[in-house]
C-alpha positions in Angstrom: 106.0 -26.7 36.4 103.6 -27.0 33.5 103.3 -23.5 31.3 99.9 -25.0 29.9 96.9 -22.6 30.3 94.4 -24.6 31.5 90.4 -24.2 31.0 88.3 -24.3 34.1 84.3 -24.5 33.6 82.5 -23.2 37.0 78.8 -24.7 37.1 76.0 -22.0 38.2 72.2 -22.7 39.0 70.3 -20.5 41.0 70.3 -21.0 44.5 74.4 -22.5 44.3 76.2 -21.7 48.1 78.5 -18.5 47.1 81.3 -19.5 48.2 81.5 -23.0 46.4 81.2 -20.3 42.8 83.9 -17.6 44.2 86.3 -19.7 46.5 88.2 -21.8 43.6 88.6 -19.1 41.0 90.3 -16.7 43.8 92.6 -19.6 44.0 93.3 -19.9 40.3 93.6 -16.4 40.4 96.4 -15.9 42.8 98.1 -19.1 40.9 98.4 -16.6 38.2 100.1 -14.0 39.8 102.6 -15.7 41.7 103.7 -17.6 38.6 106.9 -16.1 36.7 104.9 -16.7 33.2 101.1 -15.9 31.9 100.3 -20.1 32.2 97.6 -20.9 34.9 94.0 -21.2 34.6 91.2 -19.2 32.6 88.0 -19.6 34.6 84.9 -19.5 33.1 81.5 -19.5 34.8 78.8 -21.6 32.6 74.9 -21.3 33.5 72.1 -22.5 31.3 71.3 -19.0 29.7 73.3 -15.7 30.3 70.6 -14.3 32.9 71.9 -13.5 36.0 72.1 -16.3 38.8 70.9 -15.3 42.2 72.8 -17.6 44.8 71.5 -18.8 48.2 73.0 -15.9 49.6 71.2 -13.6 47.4 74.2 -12.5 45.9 73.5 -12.1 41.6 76.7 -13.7 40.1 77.0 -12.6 36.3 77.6 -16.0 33.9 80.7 -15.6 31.5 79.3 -18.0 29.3 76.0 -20.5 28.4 76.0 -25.1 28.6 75.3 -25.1 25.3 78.6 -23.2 24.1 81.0 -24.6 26.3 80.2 -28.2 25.4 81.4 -27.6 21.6 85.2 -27.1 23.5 87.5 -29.5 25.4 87.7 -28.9 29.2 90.6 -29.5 31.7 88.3 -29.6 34.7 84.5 -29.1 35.6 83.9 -27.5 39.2 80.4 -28.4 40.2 79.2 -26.4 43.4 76.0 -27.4 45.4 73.0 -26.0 46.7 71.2 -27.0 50.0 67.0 -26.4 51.0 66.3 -26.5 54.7 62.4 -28.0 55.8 60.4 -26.5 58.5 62.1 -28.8 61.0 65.5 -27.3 60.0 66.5 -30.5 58.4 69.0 -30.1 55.5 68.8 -31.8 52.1 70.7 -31.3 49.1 68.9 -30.4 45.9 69.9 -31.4 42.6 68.2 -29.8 39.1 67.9 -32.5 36.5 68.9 -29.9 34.2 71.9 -29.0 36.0 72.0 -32.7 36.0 72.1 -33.1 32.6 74.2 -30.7 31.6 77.2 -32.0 34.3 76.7 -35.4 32.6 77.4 -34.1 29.0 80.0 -31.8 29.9 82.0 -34.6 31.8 82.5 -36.1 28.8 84.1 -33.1 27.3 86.4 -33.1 30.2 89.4 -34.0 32.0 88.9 -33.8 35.5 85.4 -33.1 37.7 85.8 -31.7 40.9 82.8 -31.5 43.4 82.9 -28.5 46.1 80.3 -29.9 49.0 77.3 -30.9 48.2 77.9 -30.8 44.4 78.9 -34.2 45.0 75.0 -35.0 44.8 74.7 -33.4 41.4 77.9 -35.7 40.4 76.1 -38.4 41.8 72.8 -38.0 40.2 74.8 -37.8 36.9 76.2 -41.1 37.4 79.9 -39.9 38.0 80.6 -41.5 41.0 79.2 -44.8 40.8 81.9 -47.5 42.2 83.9 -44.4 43.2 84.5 -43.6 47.1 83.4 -39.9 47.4 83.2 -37.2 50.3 80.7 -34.5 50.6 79.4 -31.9 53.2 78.9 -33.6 57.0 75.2 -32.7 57.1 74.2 -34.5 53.9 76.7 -37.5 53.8 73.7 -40.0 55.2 71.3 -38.3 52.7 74.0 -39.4 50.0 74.6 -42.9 50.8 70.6 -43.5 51.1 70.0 -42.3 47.8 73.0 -43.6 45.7 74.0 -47.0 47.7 76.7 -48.1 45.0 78.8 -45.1 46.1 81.3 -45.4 49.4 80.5 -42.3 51.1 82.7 -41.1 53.5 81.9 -38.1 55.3 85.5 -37.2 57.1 88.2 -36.1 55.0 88.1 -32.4 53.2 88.5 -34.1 50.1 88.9 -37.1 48.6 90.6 -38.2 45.0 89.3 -41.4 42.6 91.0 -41.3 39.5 89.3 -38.4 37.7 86.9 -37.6 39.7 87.4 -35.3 43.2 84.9 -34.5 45.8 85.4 -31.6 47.8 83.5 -31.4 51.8 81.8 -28.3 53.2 82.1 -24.7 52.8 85.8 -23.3 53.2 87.1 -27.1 51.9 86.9 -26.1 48.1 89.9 -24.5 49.5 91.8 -27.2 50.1 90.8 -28.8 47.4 91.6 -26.0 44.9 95.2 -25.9 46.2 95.3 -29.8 46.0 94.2 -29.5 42.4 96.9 -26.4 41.9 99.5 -28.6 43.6 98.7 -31.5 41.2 99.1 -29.5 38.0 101.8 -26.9 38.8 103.5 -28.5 42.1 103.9 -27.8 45.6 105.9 -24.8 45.8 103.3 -23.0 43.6 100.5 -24.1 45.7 102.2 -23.2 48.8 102.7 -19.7 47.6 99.0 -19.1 46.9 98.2 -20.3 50.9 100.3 -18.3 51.5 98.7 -15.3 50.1 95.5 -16.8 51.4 96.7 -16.9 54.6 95.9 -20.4 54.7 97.7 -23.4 56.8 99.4 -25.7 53.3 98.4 -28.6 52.9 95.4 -29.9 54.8 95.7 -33.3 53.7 92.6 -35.3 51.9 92.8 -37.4 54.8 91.8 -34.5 57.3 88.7 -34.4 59.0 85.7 -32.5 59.2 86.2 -32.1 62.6 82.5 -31.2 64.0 80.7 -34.6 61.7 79.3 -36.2 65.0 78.2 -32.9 66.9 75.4 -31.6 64.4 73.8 -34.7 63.0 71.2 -34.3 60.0 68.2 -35.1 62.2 67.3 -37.1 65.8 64.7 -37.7 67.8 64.0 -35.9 71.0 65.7 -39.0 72.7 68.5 -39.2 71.4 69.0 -35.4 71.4 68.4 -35.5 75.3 71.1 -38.4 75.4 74.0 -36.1 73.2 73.4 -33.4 75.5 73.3 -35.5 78.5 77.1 -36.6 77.1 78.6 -33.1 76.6 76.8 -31.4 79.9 78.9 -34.9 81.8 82.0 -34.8 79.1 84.5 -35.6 82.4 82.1 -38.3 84.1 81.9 -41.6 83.1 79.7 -42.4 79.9 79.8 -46.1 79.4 77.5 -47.8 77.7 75.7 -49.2 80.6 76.1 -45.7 82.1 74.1 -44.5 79.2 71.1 -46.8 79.0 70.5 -46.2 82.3 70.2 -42.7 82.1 67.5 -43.2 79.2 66.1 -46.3 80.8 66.5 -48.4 78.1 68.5 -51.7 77.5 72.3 -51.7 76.7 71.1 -53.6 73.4 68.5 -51.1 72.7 70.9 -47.9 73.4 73.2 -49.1 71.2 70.8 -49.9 67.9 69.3 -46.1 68.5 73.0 -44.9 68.3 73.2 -46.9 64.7 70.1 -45.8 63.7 70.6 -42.3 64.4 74.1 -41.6 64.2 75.2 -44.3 62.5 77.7 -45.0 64.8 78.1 -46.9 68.3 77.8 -44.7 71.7 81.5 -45.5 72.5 82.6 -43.9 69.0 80.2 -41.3 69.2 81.4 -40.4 73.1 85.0 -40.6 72.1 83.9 -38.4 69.2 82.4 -35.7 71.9 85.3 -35.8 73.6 87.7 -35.2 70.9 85.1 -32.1 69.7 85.7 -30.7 73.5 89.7 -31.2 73.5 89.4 -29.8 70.0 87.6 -26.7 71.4 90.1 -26.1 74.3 93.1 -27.0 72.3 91.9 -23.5 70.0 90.7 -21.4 73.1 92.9 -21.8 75.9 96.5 -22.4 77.5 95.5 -25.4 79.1 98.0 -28.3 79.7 97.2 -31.8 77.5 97.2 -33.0 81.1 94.2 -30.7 81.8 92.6 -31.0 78.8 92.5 -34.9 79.0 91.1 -35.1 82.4 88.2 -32.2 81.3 87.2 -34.1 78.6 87.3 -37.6 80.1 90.1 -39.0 78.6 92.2 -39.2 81.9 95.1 -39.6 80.0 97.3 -38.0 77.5 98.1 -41.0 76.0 94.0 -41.9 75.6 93.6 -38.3 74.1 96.9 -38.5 72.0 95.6 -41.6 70.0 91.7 -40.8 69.8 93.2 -37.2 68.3 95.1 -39.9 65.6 92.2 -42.1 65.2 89.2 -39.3 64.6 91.6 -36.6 63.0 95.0 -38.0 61.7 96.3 -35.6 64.0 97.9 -35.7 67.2 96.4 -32.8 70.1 100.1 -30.7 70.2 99.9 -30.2 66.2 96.3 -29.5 66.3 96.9 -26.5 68.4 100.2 -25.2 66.5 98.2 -25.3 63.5 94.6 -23.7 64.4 94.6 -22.1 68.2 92.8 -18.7 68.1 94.4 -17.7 71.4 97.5 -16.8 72.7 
């Protein structure tokens, strides 16, 4: 275990998500009390002036310090949190300030490590910090990062994901994960597991993970194919082939299949098995059901089918699942 302090920069803008500002220092902060020594982290949130910051939540949030003045010091890691803007037609976007921009880029160099918590990853992106680099992000903004930034590999499944230097956390309560993952790197595992602890938390979520709920909420469809995804989880059980499919939205199998890509990005055979697995998923935290039971309700028909699309879509398999995040008894 390392007994280096280490200096943690916290990036605010107006209109940053709350909990991507206050989730990783309440990490670094139990890290501090559950060491034997003083060593840890000193946390230190940096905005372009000392005003306060108002995030999206409305909450003010106080800066500890200004750009300008931390980029005359060394940093062991840069924590850049993200900010969303929904349209009229509740379609989410991230938004990136060049400013903020600007200042990530120049600060980077000053630094050891850059984490991204959700969709911060666009700010790292904008910077240039990700180029060639595979990165993760929040579900509902992964398309709207490959579109704009092509020579990144987005993937939009795991809760975190490490390249070298550079880590990139997903959605809301993942800068969790991928605080401890960062804690566990620097001070080990047993230290990290005795902050989950206090968090209450289930140690370690592997990177790997998923997202779980990616192909439920897309970013945005048409009225088609939003007919057609509730069409597949009114008739989870039935059969939802692909010829089954483009019958019920009278087009051609070849035509069903390019608004799938189009839309989801994905094939209606992935995108059914990934209904399914959302609907065991739901039942596996809810109820006492058998896998038997649960299989056959959400069209699997066997356990074996459900057992491996639970280890293809989630690196998981259905019994572990439920040990590890049932909300019933």
């Amino acid at each position: 275990m390392s007994s280096t302090e280490r200096f943690i920069v916290v990036v605010l803008f107006d209109g940053v998500d709350l909990l991507d500002v206050t989730g990783p220092p309440e990490v670094f902060a139990l890290l501090r009390r559950e060491l034997d020594d003083a060593a840890g982290y000193r946390v230190a949130l940096a905005a372009e002036t000392m005003d306060p910051v108002t995030t999206f939540a409305g909450v003010r949030v106080l800066p500890d310090t200004t750009f300008h003045e931390v980029s005359k010091r060394s940093i062991d890691t840069l924590m850049v949190p993200g900010s969303v803007e929904v349209d009229g037609e509740r379609r989410i976007r991230a938004r990136t300030d060049p400013a903020v921009v600007d200042w990530v880029r120049t600060l980077a160099g000053r630094t050891r490590r850059v984490a991204s918590v959700c969709v911060g990853a666009h700010i790292l992106a904008a910077a240039g910090l990700l180029d060639g680099r595979r990165a993760t992000t929040h579900w509902s903004t992964a398309q709207q990062l490959a579109a704009e930034h092509p020579s990144i590999e987005v993937d939009a499944d795991p809760i975190f994901i490490r390249d070298r230097d550079v880590w990139t956390g997903a959605g809301i309560s993942a800068c969790l994960d991928l605080s401890l993952a960062l804690v566990a790197e620097d001070f080990g595992e047993a230290a990290a597991l005795r902050v989950a602890r206090q968090l209450v938390m289930y140690l370690k979520r592997p990177s790997g993970q998923s997202q779980f709920s990616v192909p439920m909420e897309p970013v945005s469809t048409t009225r088609r194919m939003d007919e057609l995804r509730h069409h597949i989880t009114r008739n989870i059980a039935e059969s939802l082939t692909v010829s089954a499919l483009a019958a019920h939205a009278r087009v051609g199998e070849r035509q069903l299949t390019r608004i799938f890509k189009t839309e989801l990005g994905m094939t209606p055979a992935a995108y059914v098995e990934a209904a399914r697995v959302e609907a065991a998923r739901n039942r596996l935290e809810s109820t006492d059901d058998t896998l038997e039971r649960i299989a056959s309700a959400c069209g699997f028909n066997t356990t074996d089918t459900l057992v491996r699309a639970f280890r293809r879509k989630l690196d998981t398999t259905p019994t572990a699942y439920r040990n590890r995040f049932r909300t019933s008894v």
